[in-house]
SENU-953892 format. One record per atom (N, C-alpha, C, O, CB): x, y, z; residue in one letter. Coordinates in steps of 0.05 Angstrom, whole numbers, plus 5000, padded with zeros to 4 digits. Glycine has a CB too. Layout:
REM SENU-953892
XYZA
...
END
This chain:
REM SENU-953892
161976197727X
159476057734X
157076237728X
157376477730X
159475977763X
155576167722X
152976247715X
151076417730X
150576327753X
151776037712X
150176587727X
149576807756X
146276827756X
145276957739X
151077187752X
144876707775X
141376727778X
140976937787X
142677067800X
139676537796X
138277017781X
137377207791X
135977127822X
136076887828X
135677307771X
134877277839X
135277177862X
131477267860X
130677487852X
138177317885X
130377127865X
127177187863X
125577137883X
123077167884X
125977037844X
126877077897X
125276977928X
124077287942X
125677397956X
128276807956X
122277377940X
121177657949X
121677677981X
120777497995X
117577687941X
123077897994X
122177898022X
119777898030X
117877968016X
122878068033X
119477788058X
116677768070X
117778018085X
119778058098X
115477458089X
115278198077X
115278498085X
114778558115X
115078788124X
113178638070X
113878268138X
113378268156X
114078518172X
112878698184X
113978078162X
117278428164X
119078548198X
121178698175X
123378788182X
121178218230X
120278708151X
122279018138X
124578788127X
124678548129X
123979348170X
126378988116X
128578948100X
130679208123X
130279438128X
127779018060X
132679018131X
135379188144X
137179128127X
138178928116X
136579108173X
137679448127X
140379538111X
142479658131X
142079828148X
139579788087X
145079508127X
146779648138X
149479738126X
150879548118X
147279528158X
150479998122X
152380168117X
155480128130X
156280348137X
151280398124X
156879958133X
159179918147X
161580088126X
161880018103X
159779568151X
163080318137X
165580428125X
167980248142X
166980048153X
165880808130X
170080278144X
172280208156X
174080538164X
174280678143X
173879958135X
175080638187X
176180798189X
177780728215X
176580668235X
174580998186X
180780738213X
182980828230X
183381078251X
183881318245X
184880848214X
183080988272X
182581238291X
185181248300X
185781028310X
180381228316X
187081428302X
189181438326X
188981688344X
188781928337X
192181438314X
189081578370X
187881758393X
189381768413X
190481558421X
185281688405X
189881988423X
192082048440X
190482098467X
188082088468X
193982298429X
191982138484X
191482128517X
189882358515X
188382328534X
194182158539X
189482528506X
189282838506X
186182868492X
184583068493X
192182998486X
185782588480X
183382638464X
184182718430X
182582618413X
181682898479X
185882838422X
186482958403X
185682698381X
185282498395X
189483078407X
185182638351X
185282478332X
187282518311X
188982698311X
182982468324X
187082308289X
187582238269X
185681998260X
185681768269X
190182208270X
183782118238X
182081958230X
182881858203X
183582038188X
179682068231X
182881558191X
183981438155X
181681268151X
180881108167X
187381218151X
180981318130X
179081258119X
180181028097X
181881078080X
177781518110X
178580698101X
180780598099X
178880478064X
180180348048X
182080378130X
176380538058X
174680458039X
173480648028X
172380838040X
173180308045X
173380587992X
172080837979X
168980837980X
167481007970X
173080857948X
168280607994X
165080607999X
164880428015X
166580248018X
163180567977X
162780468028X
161580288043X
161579958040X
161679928016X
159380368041X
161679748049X
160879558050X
157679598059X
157079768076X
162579408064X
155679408046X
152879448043X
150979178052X
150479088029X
152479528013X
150279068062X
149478848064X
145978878069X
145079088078X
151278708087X
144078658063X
141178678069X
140278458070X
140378298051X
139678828053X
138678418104X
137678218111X
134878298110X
133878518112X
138678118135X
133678078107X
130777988105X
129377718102X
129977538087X
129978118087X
127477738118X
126077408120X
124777358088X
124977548072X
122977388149X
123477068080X
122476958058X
121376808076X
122076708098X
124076848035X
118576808053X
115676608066X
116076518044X
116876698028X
112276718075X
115776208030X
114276158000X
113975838000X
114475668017X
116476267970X
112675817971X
111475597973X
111175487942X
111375657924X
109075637989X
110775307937X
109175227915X
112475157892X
114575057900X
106275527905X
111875267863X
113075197845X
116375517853X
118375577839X
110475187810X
115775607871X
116475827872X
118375687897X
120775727895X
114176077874X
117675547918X
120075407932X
122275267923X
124675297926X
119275237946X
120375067906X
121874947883X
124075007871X
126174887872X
120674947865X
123575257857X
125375377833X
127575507867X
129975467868X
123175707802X
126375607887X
128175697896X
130075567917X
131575697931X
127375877902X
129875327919X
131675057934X
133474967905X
135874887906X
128974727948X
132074987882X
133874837869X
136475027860X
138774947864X
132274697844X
135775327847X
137575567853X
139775587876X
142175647874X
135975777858X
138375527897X
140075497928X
142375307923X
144775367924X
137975347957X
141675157918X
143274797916X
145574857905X
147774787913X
141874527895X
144575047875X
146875057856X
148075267865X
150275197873X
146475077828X
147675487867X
148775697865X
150775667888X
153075587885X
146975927863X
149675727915X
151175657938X
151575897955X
150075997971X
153775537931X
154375977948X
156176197952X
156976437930X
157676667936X
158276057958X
156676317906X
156776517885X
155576727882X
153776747898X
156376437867X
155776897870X
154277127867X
151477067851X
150876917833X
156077337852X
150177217864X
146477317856X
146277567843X
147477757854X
144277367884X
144977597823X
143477807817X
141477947834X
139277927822X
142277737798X
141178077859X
140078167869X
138578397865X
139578597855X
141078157881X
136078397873X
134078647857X
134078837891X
133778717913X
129578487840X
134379087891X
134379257903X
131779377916X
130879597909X
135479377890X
130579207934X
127379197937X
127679427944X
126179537928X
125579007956X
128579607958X
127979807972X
127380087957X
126180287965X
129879817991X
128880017930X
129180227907X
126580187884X
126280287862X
132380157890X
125280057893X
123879987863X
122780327860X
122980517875X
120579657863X
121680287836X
120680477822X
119280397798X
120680227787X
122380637817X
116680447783X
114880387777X
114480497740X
114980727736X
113180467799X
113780377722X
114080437696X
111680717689X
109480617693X
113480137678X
111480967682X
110081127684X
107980967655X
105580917659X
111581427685X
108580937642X
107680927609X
107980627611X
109280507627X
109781107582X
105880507584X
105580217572X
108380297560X
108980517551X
102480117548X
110680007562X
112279927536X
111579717521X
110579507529X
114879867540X
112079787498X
111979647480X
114979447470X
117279537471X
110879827462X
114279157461X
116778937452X
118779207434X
117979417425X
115278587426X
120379127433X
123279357430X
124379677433X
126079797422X
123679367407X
122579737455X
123379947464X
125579957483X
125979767499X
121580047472X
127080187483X
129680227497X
129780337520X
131580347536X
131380357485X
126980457520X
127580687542X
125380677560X
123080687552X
127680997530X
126280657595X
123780547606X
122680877617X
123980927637X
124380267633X
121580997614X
120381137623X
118681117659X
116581017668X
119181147601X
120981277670X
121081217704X
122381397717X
123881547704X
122480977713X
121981427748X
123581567763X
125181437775X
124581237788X
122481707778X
128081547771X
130581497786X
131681657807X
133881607817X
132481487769X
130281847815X
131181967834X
132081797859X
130581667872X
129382127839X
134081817863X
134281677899X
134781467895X
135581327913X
131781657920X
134381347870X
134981027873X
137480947857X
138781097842X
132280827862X
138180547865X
140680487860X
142080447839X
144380347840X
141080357869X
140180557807X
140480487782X
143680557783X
144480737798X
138480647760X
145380407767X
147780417754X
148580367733X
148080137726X
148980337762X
149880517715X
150580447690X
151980247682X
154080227694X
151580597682X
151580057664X
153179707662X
152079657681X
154179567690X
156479617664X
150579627698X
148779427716X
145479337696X
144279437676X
147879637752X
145079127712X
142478997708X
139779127718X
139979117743X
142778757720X
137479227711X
135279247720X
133078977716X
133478807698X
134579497709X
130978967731X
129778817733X
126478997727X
126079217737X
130778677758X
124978897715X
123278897702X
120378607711X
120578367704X
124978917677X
118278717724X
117478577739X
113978637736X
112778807749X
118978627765X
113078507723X
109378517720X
107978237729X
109178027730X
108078557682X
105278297736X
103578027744X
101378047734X
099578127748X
103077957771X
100777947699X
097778037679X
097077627694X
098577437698X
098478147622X
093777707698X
093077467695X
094677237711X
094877017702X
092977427669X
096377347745X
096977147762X
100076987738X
101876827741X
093476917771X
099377097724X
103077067714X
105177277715X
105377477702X
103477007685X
106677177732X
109877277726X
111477397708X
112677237693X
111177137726X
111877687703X
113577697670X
115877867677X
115778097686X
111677857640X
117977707672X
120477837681X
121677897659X
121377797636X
122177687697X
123678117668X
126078157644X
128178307666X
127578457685X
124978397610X
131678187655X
133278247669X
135278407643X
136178277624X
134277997686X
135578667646X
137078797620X
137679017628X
136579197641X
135778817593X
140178967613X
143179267614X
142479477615X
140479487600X
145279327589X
142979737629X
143279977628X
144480087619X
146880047626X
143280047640X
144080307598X
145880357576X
146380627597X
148380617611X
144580387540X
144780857599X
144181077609X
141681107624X
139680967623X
144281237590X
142081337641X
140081417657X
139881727661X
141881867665X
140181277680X
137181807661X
135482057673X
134282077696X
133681907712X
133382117659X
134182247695X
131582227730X
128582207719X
126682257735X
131482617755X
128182157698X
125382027689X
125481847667X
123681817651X
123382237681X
127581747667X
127581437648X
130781377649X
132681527654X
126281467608X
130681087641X
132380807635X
133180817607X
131480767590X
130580537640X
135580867599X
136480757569X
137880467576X
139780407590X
138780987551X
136280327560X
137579997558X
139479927541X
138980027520X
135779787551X
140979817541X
142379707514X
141079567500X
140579667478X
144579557516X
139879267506X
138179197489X
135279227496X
134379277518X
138878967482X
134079187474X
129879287475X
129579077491X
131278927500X
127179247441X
127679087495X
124978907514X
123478697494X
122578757472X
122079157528X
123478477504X
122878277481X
119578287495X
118178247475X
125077907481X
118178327513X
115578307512X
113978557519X
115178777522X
114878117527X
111778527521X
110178887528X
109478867558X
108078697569X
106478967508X
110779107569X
109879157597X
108179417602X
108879637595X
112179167613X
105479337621X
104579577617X
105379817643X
106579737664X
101579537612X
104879987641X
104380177662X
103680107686X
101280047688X
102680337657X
105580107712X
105780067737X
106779807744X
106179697765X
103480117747X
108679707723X
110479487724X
112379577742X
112979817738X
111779397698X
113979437767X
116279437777X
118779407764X
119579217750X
116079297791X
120579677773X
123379607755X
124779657782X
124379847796X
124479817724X
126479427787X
129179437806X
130979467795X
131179357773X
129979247822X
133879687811X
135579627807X
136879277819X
136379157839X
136379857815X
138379227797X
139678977814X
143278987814X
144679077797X
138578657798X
144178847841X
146378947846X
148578567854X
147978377869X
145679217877X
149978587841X
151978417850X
151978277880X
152778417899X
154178567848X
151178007887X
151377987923X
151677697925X
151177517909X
148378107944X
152777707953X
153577397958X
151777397987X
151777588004X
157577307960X
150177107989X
150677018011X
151977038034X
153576848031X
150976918007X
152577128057X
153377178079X
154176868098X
156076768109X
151277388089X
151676808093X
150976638108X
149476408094X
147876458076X
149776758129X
150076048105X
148475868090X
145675908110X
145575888134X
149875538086X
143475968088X
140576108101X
139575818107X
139675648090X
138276328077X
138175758139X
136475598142X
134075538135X
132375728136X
136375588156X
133475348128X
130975318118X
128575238144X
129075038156X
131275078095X
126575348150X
124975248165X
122675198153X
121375388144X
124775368184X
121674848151X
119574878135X
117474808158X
117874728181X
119574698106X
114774858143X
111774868165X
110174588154X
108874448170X
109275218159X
110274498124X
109274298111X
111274178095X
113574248100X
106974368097X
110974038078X
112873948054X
112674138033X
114274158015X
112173658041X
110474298037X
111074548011X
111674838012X
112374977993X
108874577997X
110974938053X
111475218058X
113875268080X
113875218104X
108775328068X
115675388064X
117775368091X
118675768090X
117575938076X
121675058082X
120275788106X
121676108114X
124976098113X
126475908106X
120676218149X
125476298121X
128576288123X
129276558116X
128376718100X
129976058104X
132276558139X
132776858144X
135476978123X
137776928128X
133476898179X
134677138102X
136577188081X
138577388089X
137977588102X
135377278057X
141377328080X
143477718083X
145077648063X
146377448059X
145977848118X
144677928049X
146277848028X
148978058029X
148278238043X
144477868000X
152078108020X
152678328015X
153678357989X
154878197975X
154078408031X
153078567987X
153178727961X
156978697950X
158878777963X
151979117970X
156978587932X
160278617924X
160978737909X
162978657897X
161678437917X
159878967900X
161179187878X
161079487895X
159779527915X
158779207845X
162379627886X
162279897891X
160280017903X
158179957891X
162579997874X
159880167922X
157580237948X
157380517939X
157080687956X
158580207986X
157580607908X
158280997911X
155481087918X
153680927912X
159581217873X
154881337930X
153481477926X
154181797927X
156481877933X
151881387940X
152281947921X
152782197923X
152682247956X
151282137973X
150782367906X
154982457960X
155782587987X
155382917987X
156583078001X
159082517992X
153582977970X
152283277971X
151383397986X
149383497977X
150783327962X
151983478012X
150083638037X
149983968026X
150284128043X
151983618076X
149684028010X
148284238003X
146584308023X
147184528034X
147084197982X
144884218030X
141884248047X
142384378069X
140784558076X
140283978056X
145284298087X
145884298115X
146984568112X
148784628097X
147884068127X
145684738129X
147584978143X
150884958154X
151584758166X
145985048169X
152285108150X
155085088145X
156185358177X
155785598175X
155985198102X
156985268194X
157585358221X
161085288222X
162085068221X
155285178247X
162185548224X
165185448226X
166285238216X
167385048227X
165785418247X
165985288189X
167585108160X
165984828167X
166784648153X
172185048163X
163884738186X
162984538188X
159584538181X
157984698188X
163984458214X
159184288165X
156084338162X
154384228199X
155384148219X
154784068127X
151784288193X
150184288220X
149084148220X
147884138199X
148884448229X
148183908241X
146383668242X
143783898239X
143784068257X
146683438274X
141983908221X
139583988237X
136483838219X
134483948211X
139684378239X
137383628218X
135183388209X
134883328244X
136883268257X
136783058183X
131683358260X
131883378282X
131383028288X
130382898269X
129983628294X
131982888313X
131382648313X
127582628328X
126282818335X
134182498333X
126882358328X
125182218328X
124682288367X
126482338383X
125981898314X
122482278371X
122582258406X
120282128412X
118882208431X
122482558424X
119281898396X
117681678405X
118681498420X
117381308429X
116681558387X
121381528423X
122681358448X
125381528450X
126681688436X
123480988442X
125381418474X
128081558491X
130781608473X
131581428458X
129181338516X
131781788474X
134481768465X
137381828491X
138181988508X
134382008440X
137781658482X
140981668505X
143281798504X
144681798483X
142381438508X
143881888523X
147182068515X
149081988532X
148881748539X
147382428520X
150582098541X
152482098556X
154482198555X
154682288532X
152881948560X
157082248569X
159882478570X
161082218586X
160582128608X
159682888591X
163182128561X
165881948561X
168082148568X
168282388567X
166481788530X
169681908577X
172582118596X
175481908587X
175381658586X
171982118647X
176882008585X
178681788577X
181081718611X
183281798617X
180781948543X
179481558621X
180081368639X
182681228647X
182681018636X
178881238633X
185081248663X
186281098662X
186281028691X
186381188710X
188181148648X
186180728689X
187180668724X
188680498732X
188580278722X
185280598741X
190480548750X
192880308762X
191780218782X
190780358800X
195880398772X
191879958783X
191179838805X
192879578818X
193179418800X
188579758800X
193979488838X
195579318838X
194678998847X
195278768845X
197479438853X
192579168857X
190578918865X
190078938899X
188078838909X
192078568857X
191879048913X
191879068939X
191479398960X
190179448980X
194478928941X
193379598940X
192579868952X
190079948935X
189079828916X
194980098949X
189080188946X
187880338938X
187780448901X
189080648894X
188680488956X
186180298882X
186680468859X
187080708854X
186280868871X
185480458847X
188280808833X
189081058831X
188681068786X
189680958766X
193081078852X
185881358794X
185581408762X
186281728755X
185781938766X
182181338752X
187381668738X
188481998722X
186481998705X
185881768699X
191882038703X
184882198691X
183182278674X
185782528658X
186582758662X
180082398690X
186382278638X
188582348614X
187782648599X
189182848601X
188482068588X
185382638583X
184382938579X
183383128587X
183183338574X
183382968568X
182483098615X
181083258632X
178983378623X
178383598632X
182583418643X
177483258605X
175183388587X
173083098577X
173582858573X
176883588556X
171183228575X
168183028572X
168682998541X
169783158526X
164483198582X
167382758535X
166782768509X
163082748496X
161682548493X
168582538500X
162782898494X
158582818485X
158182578459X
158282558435X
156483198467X
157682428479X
154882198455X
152382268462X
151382338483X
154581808461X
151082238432X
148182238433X
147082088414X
147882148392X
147182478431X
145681948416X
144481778402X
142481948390X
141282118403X
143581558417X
142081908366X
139781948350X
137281808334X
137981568332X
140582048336X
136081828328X
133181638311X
131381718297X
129281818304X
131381518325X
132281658268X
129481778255X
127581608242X
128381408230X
130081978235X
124881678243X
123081578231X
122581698193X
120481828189X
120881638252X
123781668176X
122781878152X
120981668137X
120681428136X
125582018130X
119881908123X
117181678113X
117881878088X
115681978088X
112981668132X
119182028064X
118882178039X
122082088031X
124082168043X
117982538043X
122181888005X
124481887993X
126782107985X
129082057980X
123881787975X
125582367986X
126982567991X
129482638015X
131782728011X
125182697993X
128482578033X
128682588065X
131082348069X
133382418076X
125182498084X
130382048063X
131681888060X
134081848036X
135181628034X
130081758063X
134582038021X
135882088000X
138482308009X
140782308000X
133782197980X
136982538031X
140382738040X
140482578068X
142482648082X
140183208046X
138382328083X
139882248091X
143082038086X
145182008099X
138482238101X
142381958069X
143481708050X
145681908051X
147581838065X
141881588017X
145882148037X
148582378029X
149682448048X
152082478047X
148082648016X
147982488078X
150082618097X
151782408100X
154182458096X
149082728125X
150982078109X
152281918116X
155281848097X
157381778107X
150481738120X
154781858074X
156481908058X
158482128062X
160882088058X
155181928039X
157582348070X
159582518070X
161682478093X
164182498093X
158282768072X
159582398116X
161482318137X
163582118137X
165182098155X
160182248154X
163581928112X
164981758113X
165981648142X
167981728154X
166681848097X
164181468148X
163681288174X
164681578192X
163881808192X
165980918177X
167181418210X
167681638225X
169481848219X
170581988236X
168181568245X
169881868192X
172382048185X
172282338188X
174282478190X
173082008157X
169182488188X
167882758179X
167282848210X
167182718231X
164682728156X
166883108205X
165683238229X
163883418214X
164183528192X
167783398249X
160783418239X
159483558239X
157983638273X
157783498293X
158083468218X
157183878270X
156583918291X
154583938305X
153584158305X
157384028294X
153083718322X
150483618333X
149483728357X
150783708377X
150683358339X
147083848357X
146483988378X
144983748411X
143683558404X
144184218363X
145183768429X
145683678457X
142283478455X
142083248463X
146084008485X
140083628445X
137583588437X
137283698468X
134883668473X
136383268424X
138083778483X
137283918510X
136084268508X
136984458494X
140383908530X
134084268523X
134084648529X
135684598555X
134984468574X
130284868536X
138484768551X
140284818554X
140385068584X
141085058607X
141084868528X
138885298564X
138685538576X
135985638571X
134685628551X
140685708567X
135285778602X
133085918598X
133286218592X
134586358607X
131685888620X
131986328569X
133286638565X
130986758588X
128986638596X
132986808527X
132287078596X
129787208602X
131087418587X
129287428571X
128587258634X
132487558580X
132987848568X
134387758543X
135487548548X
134888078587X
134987868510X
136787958498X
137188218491X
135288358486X
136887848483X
140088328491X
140688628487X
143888528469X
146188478476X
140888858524X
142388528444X
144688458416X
146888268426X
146588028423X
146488758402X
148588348435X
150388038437X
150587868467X
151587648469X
153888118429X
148988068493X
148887948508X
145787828515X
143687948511X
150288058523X
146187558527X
143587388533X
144187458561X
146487528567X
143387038523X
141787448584X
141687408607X
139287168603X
137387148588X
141287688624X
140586978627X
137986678630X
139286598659X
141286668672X
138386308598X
137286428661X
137386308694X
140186178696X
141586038682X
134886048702X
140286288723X
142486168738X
142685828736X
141385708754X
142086258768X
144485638715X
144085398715X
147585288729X
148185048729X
142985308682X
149585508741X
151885438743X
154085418720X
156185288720X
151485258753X
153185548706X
154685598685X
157285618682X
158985498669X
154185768677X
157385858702X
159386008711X
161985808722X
164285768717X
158186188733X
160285738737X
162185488754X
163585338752X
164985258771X
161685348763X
163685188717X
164985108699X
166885268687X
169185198691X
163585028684X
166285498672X
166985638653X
166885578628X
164985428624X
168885688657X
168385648605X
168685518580X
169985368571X
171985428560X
169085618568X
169185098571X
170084968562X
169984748537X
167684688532X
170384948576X
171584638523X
171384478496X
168084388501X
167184378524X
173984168494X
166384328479X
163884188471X
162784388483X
160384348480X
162983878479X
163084668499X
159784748514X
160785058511X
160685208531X
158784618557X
161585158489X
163085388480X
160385518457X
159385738455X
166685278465X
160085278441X
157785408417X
155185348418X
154785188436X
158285318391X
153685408409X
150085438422X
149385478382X
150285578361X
148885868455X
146585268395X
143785328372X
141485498382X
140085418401X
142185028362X
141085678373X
138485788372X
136185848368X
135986068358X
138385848369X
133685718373X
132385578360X
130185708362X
128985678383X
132285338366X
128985908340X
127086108353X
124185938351X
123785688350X
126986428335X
122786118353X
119385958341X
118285968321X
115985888318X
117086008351X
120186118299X
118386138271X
120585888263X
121485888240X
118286508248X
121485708277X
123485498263X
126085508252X
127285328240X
122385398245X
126685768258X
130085868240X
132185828260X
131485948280X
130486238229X
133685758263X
136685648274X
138885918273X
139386038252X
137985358250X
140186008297X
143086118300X
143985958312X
143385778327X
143686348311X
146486098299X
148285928315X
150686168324X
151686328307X
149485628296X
151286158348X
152886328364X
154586078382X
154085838387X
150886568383X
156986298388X
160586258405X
158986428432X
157486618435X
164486498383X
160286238446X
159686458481X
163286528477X
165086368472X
158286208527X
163386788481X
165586938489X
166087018519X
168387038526X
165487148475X
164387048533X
164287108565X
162587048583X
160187038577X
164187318570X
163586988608X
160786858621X
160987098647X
162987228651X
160886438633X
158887098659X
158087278685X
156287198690X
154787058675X
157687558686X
155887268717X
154087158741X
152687438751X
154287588763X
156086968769X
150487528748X
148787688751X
148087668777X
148287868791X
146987668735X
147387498783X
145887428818X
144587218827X
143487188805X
143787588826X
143887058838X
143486818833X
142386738830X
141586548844X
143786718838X
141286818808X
138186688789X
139286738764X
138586568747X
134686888792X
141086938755X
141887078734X
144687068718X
146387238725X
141487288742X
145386918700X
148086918695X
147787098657X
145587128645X
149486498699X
149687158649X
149487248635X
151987318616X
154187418622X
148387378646X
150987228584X
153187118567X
153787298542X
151887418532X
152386818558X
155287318535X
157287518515X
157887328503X
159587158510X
159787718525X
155987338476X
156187228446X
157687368425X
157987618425X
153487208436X
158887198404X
160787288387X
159587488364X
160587678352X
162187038375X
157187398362X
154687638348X
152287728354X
150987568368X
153687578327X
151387858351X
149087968364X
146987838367X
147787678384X
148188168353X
144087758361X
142487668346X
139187848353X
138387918376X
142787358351X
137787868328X
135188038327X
133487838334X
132687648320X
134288188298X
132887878359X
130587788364X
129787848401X
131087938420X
130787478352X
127487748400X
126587828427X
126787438450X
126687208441X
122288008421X
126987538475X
126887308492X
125387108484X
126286878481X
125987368516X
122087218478X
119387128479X
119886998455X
118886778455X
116887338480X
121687068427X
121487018405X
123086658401X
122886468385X
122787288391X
124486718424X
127286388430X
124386138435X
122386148449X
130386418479X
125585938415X
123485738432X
125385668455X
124885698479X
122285418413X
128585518438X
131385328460X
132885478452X
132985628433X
132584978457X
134285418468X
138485458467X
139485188476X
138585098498X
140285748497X
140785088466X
142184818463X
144684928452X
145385118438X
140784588442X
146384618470X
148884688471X
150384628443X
151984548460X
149984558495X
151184598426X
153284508396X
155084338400X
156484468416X
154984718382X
156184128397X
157684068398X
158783948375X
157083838360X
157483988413X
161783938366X
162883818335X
163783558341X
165883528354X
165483988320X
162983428336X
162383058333X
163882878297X
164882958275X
157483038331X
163182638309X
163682548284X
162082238299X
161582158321X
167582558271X
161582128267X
160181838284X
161081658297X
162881538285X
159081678271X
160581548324X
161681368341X
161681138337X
162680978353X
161081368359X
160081048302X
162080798305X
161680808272X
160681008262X
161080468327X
162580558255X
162780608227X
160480448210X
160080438186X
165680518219X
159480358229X
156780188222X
154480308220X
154380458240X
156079978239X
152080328204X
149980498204X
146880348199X
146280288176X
150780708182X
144880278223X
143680138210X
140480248205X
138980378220X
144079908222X
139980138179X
137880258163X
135980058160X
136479878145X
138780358138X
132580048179X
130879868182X
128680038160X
128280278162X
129979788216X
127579878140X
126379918117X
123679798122X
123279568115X
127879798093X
121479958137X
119079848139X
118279828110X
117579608101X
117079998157X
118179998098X
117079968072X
118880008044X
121180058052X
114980158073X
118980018019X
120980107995X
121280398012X
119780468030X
119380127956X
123280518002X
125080738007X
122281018005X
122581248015X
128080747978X
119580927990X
118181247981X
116181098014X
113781138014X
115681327933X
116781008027X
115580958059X
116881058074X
117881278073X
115380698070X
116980858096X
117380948119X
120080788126X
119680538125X
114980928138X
122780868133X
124280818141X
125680838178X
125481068186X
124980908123X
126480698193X
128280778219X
131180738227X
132280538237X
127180678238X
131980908222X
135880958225X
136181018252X
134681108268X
137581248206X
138980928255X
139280908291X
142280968278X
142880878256X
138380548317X
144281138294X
146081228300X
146981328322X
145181378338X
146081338289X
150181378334X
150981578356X
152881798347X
154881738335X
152381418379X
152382028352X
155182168345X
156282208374X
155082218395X
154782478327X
159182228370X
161382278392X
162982558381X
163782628359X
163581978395X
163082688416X
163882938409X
167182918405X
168282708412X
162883168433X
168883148391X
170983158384X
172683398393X
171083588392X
170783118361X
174983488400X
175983688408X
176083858381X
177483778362X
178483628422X
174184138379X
174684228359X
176484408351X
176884468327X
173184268353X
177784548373X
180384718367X
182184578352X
183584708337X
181784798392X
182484308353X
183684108344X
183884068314X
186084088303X
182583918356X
181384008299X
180484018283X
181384148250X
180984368241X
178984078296X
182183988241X
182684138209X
180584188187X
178684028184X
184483968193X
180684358174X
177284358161X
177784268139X
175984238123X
175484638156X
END
């Protein structure tokens, strides 16, 4: 069947959501222990967004609707566009553009998009090759586009859902679009960027704190109850597990680009990395090379145990350690005092936090990505990571 291009523009109102779904097999024992299977070589990808329209442009896009249905769309990758640097001219091959970060693919379709004089000029054509500053097409460009034309990637997608129509007149109606993507979800999984802490890289993209973020310490629960005595619960691992929710605001396609990679790397929940508490933890008052002395917070009282063993360091010129507590003591009772696995140069005054580390993986396999603007804006990602036993752990 015949495949349209899908032209209905989002109404930028309320953004374009993108969401990242992996599939991963958890098997979990009483103890906490895992086995994580990773059950897809990419993501499933899907993107909702509202449509306002009207005129010859409803038209064409009710009658498209009618036919097409359920079939696949040519979908243009709003969030990716990227912009023609240079005039082309009718049979040129090569679009001169930046691809950085965005969803160009080779044997896929780009879309090609100008408005001279309140007309429309489209072109939908093959990708032969790509650079990070231009498009090789297979075939030329049958008309001239100038400089600061829109080029989308466009990607294979179906309908999700039959979209309602709500109209306001006989000529202006809305309706809420999701499409998912049915080809291959690859991206690069490069964390280069991330500091690398016991064979594990380090969350330290810090989150958003224009609103609350939530945590909490899960326990793996069991309870008998018969309905008449007294319940009775065993706590199977005898150990907490840390969630923490995170949120970022990024506004530089850069930023939104190793985030795009970490998530990738993590392959939904299959990966571990290790996320710091976002708490000040500990107050220092002395360092003398590997031991810290800080306020009495009961430390002690616990001891060492899984998730509250490794620490970030977070001085004030912005540089990160990361240290193992090896010993705990109680100084007096204001004063407890900890024996780290390495020394570290610096002075009390010099610590902004100490936060606790913990090695996590994501708590669930879904990831969702709200697109105030194309990808070189402003984006907001919402995630949780859940902590993991890391003695456990294979690297």
């Amino acid at each position: 069947m015949k495949k349209f291009l899908w032209q209905a523009a989002p109404d930028w109102t309320n953004g374009i959501t993108e969401i990242l779904e992996w599939k991963t097999d958890i098997l979990q024992s009483y103890s906490g222990a895992e086995q994580r299977i990773a059950r897809r070589l990419s993501p499933r990808r899907t993107f909702e967004f509202s449509i306002l329209i009207n005129g010859s442009e409803r038209s064409k896009f009710e009658n498209r609707l009618a036919f097409v249905g359920g079939n696949s769309w040519y979908l243009p990758i709003y969030t990716d566009v990227t912009y023609l640097n240079d005039d082309v001219n009718r049979g040129a091959i090569v679009l001169p553009c930046s691809t950085i970060g965005r969803d160009f693919v080779v044997g896929n379709k780009v879309l090609i998009k100008s408005e001279i004089n309140n007309v429309n000029q489209t072109a939908l054509l093959e990708v032969a090759a790509i650079s990070t500053d231009s498009i090789t097409l297979v075939n030329p460009v049958k008309s001239n586009f100038l400089a600061g034309a829109c080029i989308y990637p466009t990607r294979l997608a179906v309908l999700t859902d039959v979209p309602e129509l709500t109209r306001y007149n006989d000529d202006l109606l809305s309706a809420q679009i999701r499409f998912r993507i049915t080809e291959h979800n690859a991206f690069s999984n490069n964390i280069s960027f991330l500091p690398i802490y016991r064979h594990f890289p380090v969350l330290n993209m810090h989150p958003d704190w224009s609103e609350s973020l939530k945590g909490r310490y899960e326990r793996f629960l069991l309870e008998l109850d018969n309905g008449s005595s007294i319940p009775s619960r065993l706590d199977t691992a005898r150990l907490p597990f840390f969630v923490q929710e995170f949120r970022w605001f990024i506004t530089e396609r850069v930023e939104q680009m190793q985030l795009r990679q970490l998530f990738y790397y993590l392959n939904g929940c299959q990966k571990n990395i290790w996320v710091s508490s976002q708490a000040s933890d500990f107050n220092v008052l002395t360092v003398d090379g590997r031991v810290l002395e800080v306020e009495n917070t009961g430390f002690n009282e616990i001891g060492l145990m899984f998730g509250r063993k490794d620490l970030v360091i977070t001085l004030c010129n912005g540089n990160e350690l990361y240290r193992r507590i090896e010993l705990i003591a109680i100084v007096s009772d204001e004063i407890e005092r900890l024996l780290l696995n390495e020394s570290i140069n610096a002075n009390a005054e010099d610590i902004l936090s100490v936060s606790f580390l913990t090695l996590c993986r994501l708590d669930s396999d879904s990831v969702s990505w709200e697109h105030v603007t194309d990808a070189d804006g402003l984006a907001n990602i919402t995630c949780s990571f859940r902590g993991v036993r890391d003695e456990l752990e294979s690297i």
